[in-house]
Phi, psi and omega in degrees: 000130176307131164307176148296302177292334191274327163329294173329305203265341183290307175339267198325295203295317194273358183297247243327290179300343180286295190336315183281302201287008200239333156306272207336312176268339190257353174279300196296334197258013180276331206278301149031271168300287170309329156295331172307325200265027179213186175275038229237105208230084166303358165243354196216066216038008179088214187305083251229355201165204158232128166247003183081221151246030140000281185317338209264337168290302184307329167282335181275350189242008174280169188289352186271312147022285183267306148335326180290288187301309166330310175311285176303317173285327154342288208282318181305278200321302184286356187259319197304313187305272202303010185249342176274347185275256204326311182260022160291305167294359182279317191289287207306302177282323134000310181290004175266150214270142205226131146341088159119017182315325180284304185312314165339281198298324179284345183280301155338307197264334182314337165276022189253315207250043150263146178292154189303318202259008178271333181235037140235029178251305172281350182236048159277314188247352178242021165231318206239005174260142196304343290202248190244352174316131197288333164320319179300320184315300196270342181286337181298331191329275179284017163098018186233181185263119195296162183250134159270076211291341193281349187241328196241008150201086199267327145312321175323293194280345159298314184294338167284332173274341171239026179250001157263359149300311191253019164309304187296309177306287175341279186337287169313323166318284193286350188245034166270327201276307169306329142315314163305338176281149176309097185265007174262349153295325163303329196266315199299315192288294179303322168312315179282000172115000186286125207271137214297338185291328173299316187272356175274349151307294178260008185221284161349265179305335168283329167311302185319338200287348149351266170328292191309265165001307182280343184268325200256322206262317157312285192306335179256012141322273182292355181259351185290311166285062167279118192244290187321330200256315164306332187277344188281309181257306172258350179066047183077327194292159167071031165052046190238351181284144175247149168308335185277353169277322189298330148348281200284329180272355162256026146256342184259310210274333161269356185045030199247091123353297210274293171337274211278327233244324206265343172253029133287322190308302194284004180293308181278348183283334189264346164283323169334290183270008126347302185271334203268009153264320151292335157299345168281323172255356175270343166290339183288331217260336185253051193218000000 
């Protein structure tokens, strides 16, 4: 049983990493805060004032604005369906037993950790360009007219480039859960006459749901900034700007600092409540 002191002292050993790590959250977003609330036009004098919340209205009544957030949720939503749908099926079948399984699965997980802006590079210029693109190739196949996917199905193609990033985590994720399931339940349900859709109804997918919840919930951390694969590929254009693009074009490209510091504020207010809807059903679902 833990002492006072061995308390005492685990605290003193754990201040240092709190600290940094609480510097860490907390300079940028006070620095942030204060920048929303000012004028600060770095090429056209810098620090020009106090604006109140000017910024936060110019930003929020701009026309770009509610597109944007539509937009990010469109690309959250739609990547969250097909990476949890595929990769329930990817685990089950993995998990069946094959030739070459282990290669199988590193070959599966292997597009999780090429970088965002290296594999929207291969597949902007070797899959989707109108051109010379391996798509284009094949729409020539069969007799049709290649599509110009980055511009007339520009959505599409973002939401495709970033659920074959992020497939392979889902995929591991669920073919951890799926390993885990009890298989003398499966054996008992097929003894008795239950048909494989049944059992994957009632035995399967509730084991998953787990799995599922965390996989939603990690992934829509990181998909609410996606940045790097739009920047990559359409540069914004073709109704593909996200807030977080919107965001980087009114601090680099407009210089407007205080304008770009008050749409990260609304940046966090909309992941926040993002998240604290997903902790509800992921608190329900681990309960």
């Amino acid at each position: 049983m833990a002492t006072k002191a061995s308390r005492s002292a685990a605290r003193l050993m754990m201040a240092p990493a709190v600290i940094l790590l609480l510097g860490w959250m907390l300079v940028p977003l006070i620095m942030t805060l204060w920048f929303s609330f000012r004028v600060y036009l770095p090429l056209r004098g810098g620090d020009q004032g106090w604006a109140g919340f000017d910024n936060y209205i110019r930003f929020v009544t701009s026309s770009a604005f509610w597109p944007s957030v539509q937009t990010t949720l469109i690309i959250v939503g739609s990547v969250l369906l097909i990476t949890v749908v595929f990769g329930i099926l990817i685990a089950l079948l993995l998990d069946q037993p094959m030739w070459g399984q282990g290669v199988v699965r590193i070959l599966v997980i292997a597009p999780f950790f090429v970088m965002p802006t290296v594999s929207a590079l291969v597949w902007k210029n070797m899959f989707l360009d109108p051109v010379n693109g391996l798509f284009s190739h094949l729409w020539r196949l069969f007799g049709a007219e290649p599509v110009s996917w980055l511009s007339d199905a520009s959505l599409p193609s973002i939401v495709m480039i970033v659920s074959w990033q992020w497939l392979p985590f889902a995929t591991l994720i669920l073919l951890t859960a799926v390993q885990s399931l009890d298989s003398e339940q499966l054996e008992a349900s097929e003894m008795d006459g239950a048909p494989w859709v049944k059992r994957f109804w009632f035995i399967i997918l509730p084991h998953l749901g787990r799995a599922i919840t965390i996989v939603i919930l990690i992934q829509t951390i990181f998909l609410l900034a996606i940045f790097a694969e739009i920047f990559v590929t359409t540069g914004g254009a073709f109704g593909t700007r996200t807030l977080s693009y919107l965001i980087f074009q009114r601090v680099l490209e407009s210089q407007n600092v205080g304008l770009g510091s008050a749409g990260g504020v609304y940046a966090i207010i909309l992941a926040n409540i993002v998240a604290i809807f997903l902790m509800r059903i992921v608190g329900k679902n681990l309960d």
